[in-house]
N, C-alpha and C positions, 0 to 999 in steps of 0.2 A: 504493500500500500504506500503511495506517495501522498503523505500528507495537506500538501496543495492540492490536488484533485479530489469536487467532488464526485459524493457516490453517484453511480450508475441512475440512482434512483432515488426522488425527492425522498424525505423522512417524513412530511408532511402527511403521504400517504398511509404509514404504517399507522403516524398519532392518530389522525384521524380515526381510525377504528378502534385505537384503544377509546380514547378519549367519548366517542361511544356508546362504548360500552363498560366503559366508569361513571357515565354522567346517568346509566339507563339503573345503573345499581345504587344511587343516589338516591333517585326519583323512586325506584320499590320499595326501599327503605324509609324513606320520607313519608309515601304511601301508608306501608304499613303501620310505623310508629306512628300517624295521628287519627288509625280507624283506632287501635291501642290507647292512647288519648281519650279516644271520642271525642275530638275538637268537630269534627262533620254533627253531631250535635250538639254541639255549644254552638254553632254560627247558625239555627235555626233562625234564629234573629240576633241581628244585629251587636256585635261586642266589640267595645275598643281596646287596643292592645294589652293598658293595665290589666283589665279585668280577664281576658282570658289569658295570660300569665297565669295570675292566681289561680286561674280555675285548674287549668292544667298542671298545673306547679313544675313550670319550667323557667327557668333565668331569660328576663327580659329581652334582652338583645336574642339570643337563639333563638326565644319566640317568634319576635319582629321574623328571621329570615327564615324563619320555619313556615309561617303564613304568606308570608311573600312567594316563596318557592311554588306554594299551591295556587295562588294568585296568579304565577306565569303558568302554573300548569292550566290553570282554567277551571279549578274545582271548588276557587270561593274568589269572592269582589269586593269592593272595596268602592264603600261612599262615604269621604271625609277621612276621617281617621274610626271610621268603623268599618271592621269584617264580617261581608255575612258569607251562607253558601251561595256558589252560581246554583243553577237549576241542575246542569248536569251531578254536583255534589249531591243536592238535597234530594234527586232523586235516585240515586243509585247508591250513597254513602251516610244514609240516617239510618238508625237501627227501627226505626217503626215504620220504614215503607215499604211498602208492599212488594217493590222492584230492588230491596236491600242488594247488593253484593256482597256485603262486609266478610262473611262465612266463606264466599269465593275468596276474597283477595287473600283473608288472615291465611286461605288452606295452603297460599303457595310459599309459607315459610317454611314449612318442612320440606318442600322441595328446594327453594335459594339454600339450606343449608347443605343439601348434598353439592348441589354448583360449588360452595365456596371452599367445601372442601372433596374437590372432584380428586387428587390424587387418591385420598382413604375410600371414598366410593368405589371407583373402579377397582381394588382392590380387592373389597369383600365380594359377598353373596348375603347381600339385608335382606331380612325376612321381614315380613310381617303378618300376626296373625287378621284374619278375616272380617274378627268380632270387634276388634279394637279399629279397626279403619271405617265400617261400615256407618255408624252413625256420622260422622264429617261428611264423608263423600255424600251420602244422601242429600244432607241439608246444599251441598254448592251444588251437587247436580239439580237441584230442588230451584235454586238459584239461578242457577246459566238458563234452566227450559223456560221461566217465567218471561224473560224478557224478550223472546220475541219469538223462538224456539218453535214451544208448543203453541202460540197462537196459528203460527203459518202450517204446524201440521194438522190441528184442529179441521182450521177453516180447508185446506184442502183433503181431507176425509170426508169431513160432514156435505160436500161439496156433491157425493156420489149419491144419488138418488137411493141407491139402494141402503143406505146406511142407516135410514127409519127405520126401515122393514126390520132391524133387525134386532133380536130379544137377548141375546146373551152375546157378552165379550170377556174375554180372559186379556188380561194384561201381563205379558209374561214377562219374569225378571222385573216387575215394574216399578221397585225402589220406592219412591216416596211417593207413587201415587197419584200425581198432577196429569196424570193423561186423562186416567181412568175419574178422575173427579171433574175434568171436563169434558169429558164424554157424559158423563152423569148429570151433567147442568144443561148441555144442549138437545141432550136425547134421555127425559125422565125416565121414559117404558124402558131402557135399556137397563138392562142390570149388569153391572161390569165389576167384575175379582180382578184382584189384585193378587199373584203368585210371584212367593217370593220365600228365602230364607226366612226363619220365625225370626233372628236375632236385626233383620232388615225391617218385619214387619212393624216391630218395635216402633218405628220413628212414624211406617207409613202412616199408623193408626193416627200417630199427631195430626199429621197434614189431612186427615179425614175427619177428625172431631175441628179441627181450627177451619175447617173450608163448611162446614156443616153439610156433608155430601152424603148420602146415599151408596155408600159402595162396600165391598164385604174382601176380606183375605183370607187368603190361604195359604198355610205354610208349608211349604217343599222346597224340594233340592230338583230341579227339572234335570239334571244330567241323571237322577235315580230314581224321580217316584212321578206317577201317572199326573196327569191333569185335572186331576178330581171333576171326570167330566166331559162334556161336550160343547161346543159354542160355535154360535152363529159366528162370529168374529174373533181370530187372535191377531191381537198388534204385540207388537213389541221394537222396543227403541234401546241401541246401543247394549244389546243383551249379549252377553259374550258369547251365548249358544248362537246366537243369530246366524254366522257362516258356518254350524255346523250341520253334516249330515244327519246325524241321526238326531239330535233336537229337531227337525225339519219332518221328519219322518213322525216324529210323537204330536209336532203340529195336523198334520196330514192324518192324522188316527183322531185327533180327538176336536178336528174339526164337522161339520154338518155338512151333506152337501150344496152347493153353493154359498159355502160361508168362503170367507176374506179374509187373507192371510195377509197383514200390513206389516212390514218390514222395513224399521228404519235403521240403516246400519251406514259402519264406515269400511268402506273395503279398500285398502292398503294397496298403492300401484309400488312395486318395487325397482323404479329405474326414474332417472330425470328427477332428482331430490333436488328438493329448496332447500336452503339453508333453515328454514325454520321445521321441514319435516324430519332434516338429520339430527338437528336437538331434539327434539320431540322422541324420536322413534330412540336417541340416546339414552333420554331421561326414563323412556316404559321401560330398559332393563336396568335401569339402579334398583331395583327393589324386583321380590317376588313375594306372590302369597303362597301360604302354607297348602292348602287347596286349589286353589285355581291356577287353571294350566295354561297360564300367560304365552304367546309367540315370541318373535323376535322382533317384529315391529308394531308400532302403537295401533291399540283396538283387534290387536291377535292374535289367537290363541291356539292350543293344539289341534287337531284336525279341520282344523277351519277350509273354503274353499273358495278357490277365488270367483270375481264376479260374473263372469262369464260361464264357469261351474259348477254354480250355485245355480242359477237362472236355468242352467239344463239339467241339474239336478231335479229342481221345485217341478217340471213341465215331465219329467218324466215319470215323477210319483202322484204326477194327474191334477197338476195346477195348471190353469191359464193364465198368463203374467197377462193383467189389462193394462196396465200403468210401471212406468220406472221415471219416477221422479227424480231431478237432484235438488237436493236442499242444505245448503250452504250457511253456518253461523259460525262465529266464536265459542268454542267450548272449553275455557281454560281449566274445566278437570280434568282433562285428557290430552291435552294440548293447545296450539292455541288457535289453529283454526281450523275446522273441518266440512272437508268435501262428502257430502253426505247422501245416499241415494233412497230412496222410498219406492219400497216395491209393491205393487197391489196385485195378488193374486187369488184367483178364485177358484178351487175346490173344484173341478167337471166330471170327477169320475171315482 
């Protein structure tokens, strides 16, 4: 190296990306420490600096650019020398609205701590047991469908003329419930279960006393035990059985015929990665469950099948695929964004 020459290649390019992605670890941080706070409830109305110091019991001045920080971010405003929330805070970041994230955001700190310490991560094989994760994930999976999710799959189901006619639905894997309780609000005659682990049903029964819905559970293991039943309708959304064969085949036995097989799933393309599917599909192997038989990339699991043999799977065990929808949201329990397909098939034989 000769001193006087510069490198081949600006340095500016390299900071850039650091800098990045220091400023992005800043801002989650920031994030989480003031849903931890609760300062997005102290600005419900109106507070000037002294006073939410106090309230929060943090040193003046760090306040000041702690508030400020959220100010550029666009998550609270500022009239005079008083802070309150913007719209977008107040409605995604108060603990009594109905559209809360708080449960999404606080869930991604057990994951920023495997990032920060990604050498020890990749190292191990973390476990985790099923009973101890399940009630978190519910509540943010509970969280990401409210906000716009299950509205667009609602209105496109209830869309199909035939979805009156119909008296019974099985919500399979259905977690906490918010399908099957809007299913229950647009269609009363419909009676719609919810099938799930008992230690899952746990949470769902909340969100059925807290929505005052109409709807009934059942506890099973669907990779072992029957469907207690028959139904005019099985939906199921993000069900780890969803690409497999033979959960597909217990669909196909314990449906009616001309009942509707709804499938909302994500099926994994293995080639031409973003940058954000290669962390994503990074982060589904830092951890395994004790039970479930997690893949190699995100939303994948053992036997699962891809989409193209799934679809010739479903038609040869005597479904007619009417519909293959994509529907596209932010899902940050599983990643952070996902390509999402809705399958509607119908029972013919």
């Amino acid at each position: 190296m000769n001193i006087p020459d510069q490198p081949d290649i600006p340095y500016q390019k390299l900071q850039e990306i650091i800098e990045n992605a220091f400023n992005g670890l800043k801002i989650f941080n920031i994030l989480e420490t003031s849903l931890e706070l609760g300062i997005f409830d102290k600005l419900k109305q109106p507070v000037n600096l002294d006073n939410l110091s106090k309230k929060i019991k943090i040193d003046k001045v760090l306040s000041f650019y702690l508030v400020e920080a959220l100010l550029k971010i666009g998550l609270i405003e500022k009239e005079g020398d008083l802070y309150k929330n913007s719209k977008l805070g107040q409605l995604y970041l108060t603990s009594d609205s109905a559209y809360s994230r708080i449960n999404s955001m606080l869930s991604l700190k057990e994951n920023a701590e495997l990032w920060n310490n990604l050498n020890n991560t990749l190292q191990g094989n973390l476990k985790k047991k099923e009973e101890s994760f399940f009630p978190k994930i519910i509540q943010v999976m509970a969280e990401d469908c409210v906000v716009g999710e299950l509205q667009d799959t609602i209105d496109l189901i209830s869309s199909y003329e035939d979805f009156y006619k119909y008296k019974r639905l099985l919500d399979l894997a259905g977690g906490h419930g918010m399908y099957s309780i809007a299913f229950s609000k647009i269609n009363p005659d419909l009676e719609c279960n919810v099938f799930d682990l008992p230690e899952v049903l746990v949470e769902t029964r909340k969100y059925i006393k807290n929505y005052n819905a109409e709807v009934n559970t059942i506890p099973g293991n669907f990779y072992e035990d029957d469907f207690a039943g028959t139904y005019d309708i099985i939906f199921s959304s993000y069900n780890p059985g969803g690409k497999n064969p033979e959960i597909a085949k217990k669909i196909y036995n314990s449906l009616n015929l001309s009942g509707l097989f709804i499938n909302k799933q994500y099926f994994p393309v293995n080639e031409n990665f973003t940058l954000e599917e290669v962390l994503d599909n990074l982060e589904w192997n830092f951890t395994n469950f004790e039970k479930s038989m997690k893949g190699e990339s995100r939303y994948s699991f053992q036997g699962d099948l891809s989409f193209e043999e799934y679809i010739k799977f479903l038609e040869d065990l005597g479904f007619d695929i009417l519909d293959i929808h994509s529907l596209s949201h932010l899902n940050p329990s599983f990643g952070t964004f996902s390509k999402n397909k809705i399958i509607i098939a119908k029972k013919v034989r």
